[in-house]
C-alpha distance (Angstrom), angle and dihedral (degrees) to the residues before:
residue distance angle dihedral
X1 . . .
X2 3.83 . .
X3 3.88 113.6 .
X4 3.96 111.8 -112.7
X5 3.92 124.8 -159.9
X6 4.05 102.1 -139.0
X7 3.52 113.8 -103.7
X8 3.79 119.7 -122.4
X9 3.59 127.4 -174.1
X10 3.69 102.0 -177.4
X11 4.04 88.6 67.8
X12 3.48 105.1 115.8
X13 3.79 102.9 170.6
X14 3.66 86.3 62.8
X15 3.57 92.4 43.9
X16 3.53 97.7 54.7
X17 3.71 100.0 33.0
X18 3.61 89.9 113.5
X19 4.01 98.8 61.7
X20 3.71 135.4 75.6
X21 4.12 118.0 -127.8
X22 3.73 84.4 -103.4
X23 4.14 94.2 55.6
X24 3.57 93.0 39.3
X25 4.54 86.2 53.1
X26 3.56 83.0 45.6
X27 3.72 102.8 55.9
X28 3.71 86.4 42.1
X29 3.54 95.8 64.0
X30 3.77 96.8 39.7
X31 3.87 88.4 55.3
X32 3.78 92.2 42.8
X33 3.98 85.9 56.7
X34 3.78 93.1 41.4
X35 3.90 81.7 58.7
X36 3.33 97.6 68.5
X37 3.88 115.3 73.9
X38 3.81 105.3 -153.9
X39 4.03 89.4 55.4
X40 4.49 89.6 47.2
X41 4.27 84.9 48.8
X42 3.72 92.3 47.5
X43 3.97 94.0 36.2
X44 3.39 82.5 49.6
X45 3.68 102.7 53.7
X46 4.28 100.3 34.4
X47 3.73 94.5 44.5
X48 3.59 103.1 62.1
X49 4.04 86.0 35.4
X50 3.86 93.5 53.4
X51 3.93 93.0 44.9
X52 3.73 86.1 54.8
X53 3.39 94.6 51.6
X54 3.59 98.4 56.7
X55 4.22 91.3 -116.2
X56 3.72 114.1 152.6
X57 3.87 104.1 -104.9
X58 3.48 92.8 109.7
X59 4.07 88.7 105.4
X60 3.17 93.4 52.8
X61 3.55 102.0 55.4
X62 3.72 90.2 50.7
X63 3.86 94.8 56.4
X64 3.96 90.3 51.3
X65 3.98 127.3 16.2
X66 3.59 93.3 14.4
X67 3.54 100.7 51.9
X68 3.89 99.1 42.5
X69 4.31 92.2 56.1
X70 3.77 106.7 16.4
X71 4.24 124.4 67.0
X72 3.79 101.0 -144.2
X73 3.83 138.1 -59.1
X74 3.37 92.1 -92.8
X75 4.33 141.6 40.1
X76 3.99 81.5 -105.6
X77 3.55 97.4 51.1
X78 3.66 93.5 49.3
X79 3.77 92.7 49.4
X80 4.18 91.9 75.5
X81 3.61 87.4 56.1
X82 3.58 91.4 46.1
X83 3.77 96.1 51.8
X84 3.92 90.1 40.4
X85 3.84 93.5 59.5
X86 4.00 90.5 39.1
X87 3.85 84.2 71.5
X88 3.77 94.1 66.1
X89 4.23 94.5 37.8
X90 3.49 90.2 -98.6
X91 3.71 107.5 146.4
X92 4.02 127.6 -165.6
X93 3.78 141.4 -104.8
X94 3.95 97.5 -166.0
X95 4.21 108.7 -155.2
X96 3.87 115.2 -178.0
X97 3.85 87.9 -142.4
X98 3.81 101.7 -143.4
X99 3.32 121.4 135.1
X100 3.99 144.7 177.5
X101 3.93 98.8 15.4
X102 3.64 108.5 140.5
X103 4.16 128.8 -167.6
X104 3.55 133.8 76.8
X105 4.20 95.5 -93.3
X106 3.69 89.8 49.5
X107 4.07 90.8 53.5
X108 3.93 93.4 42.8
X109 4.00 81.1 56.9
X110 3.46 97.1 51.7
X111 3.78 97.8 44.0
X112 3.91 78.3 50.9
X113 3.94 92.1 51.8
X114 3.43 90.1 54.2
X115 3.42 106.9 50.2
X116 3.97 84.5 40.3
X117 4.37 74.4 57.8
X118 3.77 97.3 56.8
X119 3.58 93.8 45.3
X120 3.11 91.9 55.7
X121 4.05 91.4 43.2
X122 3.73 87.5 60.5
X123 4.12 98.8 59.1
X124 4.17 82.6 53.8
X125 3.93 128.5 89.9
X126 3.67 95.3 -150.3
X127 3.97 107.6 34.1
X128 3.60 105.9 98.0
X129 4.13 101.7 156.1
X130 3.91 142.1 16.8
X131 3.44 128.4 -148.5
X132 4.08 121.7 -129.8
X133 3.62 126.6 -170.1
X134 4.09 109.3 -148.0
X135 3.60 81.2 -148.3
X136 3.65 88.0 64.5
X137 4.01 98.8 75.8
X138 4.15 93.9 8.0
X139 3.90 123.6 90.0
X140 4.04 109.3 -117.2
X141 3.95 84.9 -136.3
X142 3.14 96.6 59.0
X143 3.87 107.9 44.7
X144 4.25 82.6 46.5
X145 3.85 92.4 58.8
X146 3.72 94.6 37.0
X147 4.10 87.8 50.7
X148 4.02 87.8 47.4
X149 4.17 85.0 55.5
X150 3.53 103.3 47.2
X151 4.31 84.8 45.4
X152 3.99 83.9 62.9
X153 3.58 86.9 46.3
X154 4.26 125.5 90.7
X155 3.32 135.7 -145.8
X156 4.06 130.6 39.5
X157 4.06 120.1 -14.6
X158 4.22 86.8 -101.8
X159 3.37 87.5 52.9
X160 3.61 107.6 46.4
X161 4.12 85.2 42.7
X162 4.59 88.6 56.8
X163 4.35 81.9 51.1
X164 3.67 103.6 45.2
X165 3.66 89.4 44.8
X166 3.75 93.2 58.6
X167 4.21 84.4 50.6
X168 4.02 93.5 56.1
X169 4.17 114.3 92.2
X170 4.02 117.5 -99.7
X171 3.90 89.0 -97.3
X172 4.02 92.7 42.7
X173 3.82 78.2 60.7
X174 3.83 101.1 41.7
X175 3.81 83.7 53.6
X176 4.05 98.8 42.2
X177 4.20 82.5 48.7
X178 3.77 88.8 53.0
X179 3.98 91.2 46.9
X180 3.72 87.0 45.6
X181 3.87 84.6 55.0
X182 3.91 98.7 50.3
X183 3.59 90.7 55.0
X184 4.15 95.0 47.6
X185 3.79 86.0 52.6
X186 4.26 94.9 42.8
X187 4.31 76.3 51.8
X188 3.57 107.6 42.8
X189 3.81 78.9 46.3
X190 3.91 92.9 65.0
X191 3.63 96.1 38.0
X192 3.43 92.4 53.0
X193 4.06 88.6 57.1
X194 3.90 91.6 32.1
X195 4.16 91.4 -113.4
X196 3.58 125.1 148.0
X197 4.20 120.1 -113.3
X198 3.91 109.0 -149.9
X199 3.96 104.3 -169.4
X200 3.80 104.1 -151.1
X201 3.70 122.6 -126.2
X202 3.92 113.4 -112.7
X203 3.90 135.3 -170.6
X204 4.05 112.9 -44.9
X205 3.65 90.5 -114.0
X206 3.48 102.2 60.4
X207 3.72 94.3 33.5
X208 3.83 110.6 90.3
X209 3.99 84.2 82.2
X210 3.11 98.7 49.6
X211 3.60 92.0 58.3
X212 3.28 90.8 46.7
X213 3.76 99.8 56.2
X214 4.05 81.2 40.4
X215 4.12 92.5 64.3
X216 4.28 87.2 41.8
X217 3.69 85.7 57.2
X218 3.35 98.5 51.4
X219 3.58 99.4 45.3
X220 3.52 82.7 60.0
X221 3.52 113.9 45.7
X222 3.84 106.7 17.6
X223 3.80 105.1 64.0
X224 3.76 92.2 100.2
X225 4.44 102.5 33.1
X226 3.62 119.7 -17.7
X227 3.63 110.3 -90.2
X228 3.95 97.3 160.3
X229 3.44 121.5 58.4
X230 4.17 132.0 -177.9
X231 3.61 122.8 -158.9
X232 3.95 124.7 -141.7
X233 3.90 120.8 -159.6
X234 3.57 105.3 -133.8
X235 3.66 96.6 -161.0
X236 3.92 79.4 81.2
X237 3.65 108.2 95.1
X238 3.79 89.4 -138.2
X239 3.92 103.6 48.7
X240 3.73 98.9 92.8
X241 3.72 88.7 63.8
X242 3.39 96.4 49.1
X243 3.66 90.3 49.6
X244 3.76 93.9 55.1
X245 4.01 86.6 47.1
X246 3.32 90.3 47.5
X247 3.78 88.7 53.4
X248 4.44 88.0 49.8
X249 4.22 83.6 55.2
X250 3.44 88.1 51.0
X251 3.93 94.9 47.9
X252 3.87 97.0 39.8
X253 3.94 86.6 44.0
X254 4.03 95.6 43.9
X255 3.73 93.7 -130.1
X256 3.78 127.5 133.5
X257 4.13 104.9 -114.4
X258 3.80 109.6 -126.9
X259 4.22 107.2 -153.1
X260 3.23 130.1 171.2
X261 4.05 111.1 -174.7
X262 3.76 127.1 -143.4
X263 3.56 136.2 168.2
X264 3.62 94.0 -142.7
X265 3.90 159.9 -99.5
X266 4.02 116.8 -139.0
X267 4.12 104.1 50.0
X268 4.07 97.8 131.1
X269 3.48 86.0 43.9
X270 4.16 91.4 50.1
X271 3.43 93.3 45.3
X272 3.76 99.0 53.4
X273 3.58 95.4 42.1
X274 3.76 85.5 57.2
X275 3.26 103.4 39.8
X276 4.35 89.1 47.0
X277 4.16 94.0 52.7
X278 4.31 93.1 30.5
X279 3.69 107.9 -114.6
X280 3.51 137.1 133.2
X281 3.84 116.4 -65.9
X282 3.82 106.4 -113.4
X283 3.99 91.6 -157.4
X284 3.95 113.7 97.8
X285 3.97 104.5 -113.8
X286 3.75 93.7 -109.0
X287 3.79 149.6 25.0
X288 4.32 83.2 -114.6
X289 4.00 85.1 51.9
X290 3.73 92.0 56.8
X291 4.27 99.7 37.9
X292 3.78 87.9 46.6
X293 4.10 86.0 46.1
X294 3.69 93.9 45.7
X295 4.15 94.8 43.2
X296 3.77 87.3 52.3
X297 3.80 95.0 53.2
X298 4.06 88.8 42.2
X299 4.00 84.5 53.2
X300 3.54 97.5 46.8
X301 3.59 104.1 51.3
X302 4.30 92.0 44.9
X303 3.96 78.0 51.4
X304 3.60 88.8 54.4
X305 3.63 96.1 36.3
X306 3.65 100.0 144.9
X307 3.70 96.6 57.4
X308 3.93 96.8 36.2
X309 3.89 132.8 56.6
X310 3.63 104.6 -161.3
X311 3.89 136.0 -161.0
X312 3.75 120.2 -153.0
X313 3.70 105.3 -152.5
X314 3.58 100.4 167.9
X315 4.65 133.9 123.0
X316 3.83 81.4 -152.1
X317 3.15 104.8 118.3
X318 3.77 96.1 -171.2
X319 4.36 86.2 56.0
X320 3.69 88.8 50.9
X321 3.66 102.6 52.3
X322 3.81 89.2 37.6
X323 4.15 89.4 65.6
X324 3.36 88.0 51.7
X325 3.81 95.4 43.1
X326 4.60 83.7 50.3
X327 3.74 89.8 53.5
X328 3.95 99.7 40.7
X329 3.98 80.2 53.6
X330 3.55 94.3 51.2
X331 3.78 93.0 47.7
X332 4.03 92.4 -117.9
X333 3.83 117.8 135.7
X334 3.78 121.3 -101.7
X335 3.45 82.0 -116.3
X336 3.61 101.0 56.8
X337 3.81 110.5 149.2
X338 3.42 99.6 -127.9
X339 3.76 94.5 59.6
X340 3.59 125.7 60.7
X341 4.29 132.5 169.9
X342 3.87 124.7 -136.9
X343 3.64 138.3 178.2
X344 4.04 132.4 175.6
X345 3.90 115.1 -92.0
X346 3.38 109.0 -95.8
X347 3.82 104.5 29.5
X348 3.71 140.7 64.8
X349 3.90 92.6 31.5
X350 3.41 82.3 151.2
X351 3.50 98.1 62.9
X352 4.06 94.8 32.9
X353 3.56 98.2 58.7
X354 3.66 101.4 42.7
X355 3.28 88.4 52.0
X356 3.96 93.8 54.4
X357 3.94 88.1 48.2
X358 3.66 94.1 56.3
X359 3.73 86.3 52.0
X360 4.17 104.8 -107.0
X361 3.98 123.4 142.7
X362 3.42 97.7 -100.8
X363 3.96 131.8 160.7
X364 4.07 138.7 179.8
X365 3.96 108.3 -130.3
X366 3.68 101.8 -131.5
X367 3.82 113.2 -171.0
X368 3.96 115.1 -151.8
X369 4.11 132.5 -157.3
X370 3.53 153.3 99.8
X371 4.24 110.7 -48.8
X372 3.67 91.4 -118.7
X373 3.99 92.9 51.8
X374 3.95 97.0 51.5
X375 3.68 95.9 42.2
X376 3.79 82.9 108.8
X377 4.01 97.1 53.9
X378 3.66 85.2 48.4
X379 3.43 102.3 50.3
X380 3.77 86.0 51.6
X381 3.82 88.1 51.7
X382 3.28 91.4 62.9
X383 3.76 107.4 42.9
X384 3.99 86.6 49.3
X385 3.94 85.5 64.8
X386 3.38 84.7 45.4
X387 3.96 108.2 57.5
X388 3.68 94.9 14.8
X389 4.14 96.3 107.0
X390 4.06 108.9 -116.0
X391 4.61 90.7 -13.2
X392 3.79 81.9 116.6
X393 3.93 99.7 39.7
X394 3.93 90.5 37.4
X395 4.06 83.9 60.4
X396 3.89 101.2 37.3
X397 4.03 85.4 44.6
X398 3.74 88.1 54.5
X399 3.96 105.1 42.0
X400 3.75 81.7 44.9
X401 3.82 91.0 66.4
X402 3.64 94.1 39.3
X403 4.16 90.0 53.3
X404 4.05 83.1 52.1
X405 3.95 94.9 48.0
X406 3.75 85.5 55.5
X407 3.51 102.2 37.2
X408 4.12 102.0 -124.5
């Protein structure tokens, strides 16, 4: 049996290792604010607001929020923070943050940006995947009424996607094909340079698509490594099933399933949208619901480890160290290259660098882009610490020990 290190989360000199005393005051602060509701719902509001308006906050926002989760503005930027976290065997996830731009020049420029993205990926030791958003270079209209057709539809998701297709108007079609397009370029791109693709998860009602286009990329590109990977949200009571049917496609197919597991990032959203039009809450019922879900999903890909190359995106602490705890039972390395650990620049140090000590794949998704364009990603950042029970305490509680140990 391989050797294993043991894997503590509670180091914080590892943890923090990266960051001078005056980063390490600076992130306390922010998270101290983000702590406090009333300043996250103003924040919130004003921020996006004041950007719009053309005020001059822009500075600002890059000396605190921005610069704790996002890389840079720019490729260049991001490349410091790239080399800075190569020095601890922290690899990348590059995101071009941009969100919510609509029209067909605004998706050729993404799918542009992201190809830009894994070229760049390729020149770099430690960038082994990017992160697209269909919503990037794919009308919101669109994937919404193509989602609502394949619901009416029966049968299997590949099945239900061939129907509802036939249902949407010539154009709706021209313009799906040309999405469809985009994302075969954005893959053929990474194949080509051997990076991975990790298709984000969006809002439930738009994501039947998504999936859809997921599985066709797959079937494509991952029959000889896993270059395309789909994320589920496992705080949706019916992920874990989708999963494991994912996994039959991938079997009856004979292509290697890329999935990368979260618990999730839209449940107030979710829940009011159901609760407003009177369907069935997506969310599991509990916080137990969704770790048990998520732990499940975790233990059935490492059980079916030859067949799926899984992603671990997860703060849990508990998820993390159980991968590692499935694999050291199995007699695998830590650094098996089917399995791989993530966490969101900016948080979870403690588990991201602990993990790269004891010798696991492990990276820090680092979004990158103009202020004004991941505004939205931010303001997400910071309601997450917000309603996420104990994320912001768990981070204060640990920078506050790491201050101590060094005496600032």
């Amino acid at each position: 049996m391989p050797d294993h290190p043991p894997i503590s989360f509670d180091n914080t000199e590892l943890a923090f290792k990266y960051k001078s005393d005056k980063e390490l005051k600076k992130a306390r602060f922010l998270f101290s604010m983000m702590g406090k509701p009333w300043i996250v719902k103003i924040g919130t509001k004003l921020t996006p607001w004041a950007i719009h308006s053309g005020l001059p906050v822009k500075g600002l926002i890059r000396n605190t929020i921005f610069s704790q989760f996002v890389g840079g503005e720019t490729l260049q930027e991001t490349a410091a923070v790239a080399k800075k976290l190569a020095e601890y065997n922290v690899q990348i996830i590059l995101d071009y943050g941009v969100e919510g731009k609509e029209g067909e020049e605004n998706f050729e420029h993404a799918c542009d940006v992201f190809i830009e993205v894994i070229n760049y990926a390729a020149t770099q030791p430690n960038i082994p995947f990017m992160s697209v958003k269909v919503t990037g270079f794919a009308r919101f209209g669109l994937l919404e009424k193509f989602h609502d057709l394949m619901q009416k539809q029966e049968g299997p998701l590949m099945t239900r996607f061939l129907k509802a297709q036939d249902l949407l108007t010539a154009e709706e079609r021209e313009e799906w094909h040309k999405i469809q397009h985009r994302t075969m370029r954005v893959c053929a791109a990474a194949e080509k340079r051997s990076i991975g693709v990790s298709i984000d998860a969006e809002e439930t009602w738009i994501q039947d698509p998504v999936d859809a286009l997921a599985i066709l990329m797959m079937d494509n590109f991952n029959k000889k490594k896993a270059i395309v990977f789909n994320t589920t949200q496992h705080y949706r009571h019916d992920r874990l099933q989708f999963l494991k049917d994912s996994y039959d496609a991938a079997l009856e197919c004979g292509f290697i399933l890329g999935a990368k597991l979260v618990r999730g990032a839209y449940m107030e959203r979710e829940r009011r949208r159901a609760q407003e039009m009177g369907y069935r809450d997506p969310i599991n019922p509990d916080k137990e619901s969704t770790d048990r879900d998520y732990d499940e999903g975790v233990k059935f890909c490492i059980d079916h480890i030859e067949r799926v190359s899984l992603v671990v995106a997860s703060h849990n602490e508990r998820s993390n160290l159980y991968a590692a705890e499935l694999l050291m039972g199995k007699g695998l390395p830590l650094n098996h290259p089917h399995v791989h650990w993530s966490q969101l620049y900016g948080m979870s140090d403690n588990i991201t660098f602990n993990l790269a000590h004891a010798g696991c794949s492990v990276s820090k998704y680092l979004p990158f882009g103009p202020i004004k364009d991941v505004v939205p990603y931010l303001m997400r950042r910071a309601q997450e610490n917000t309603s996420v029970k104990g994320q912001t305490g768990r981070e204060l509680g640990l920078i506050a020990k790491e201050t101590k140990r060094r005496g600032i």
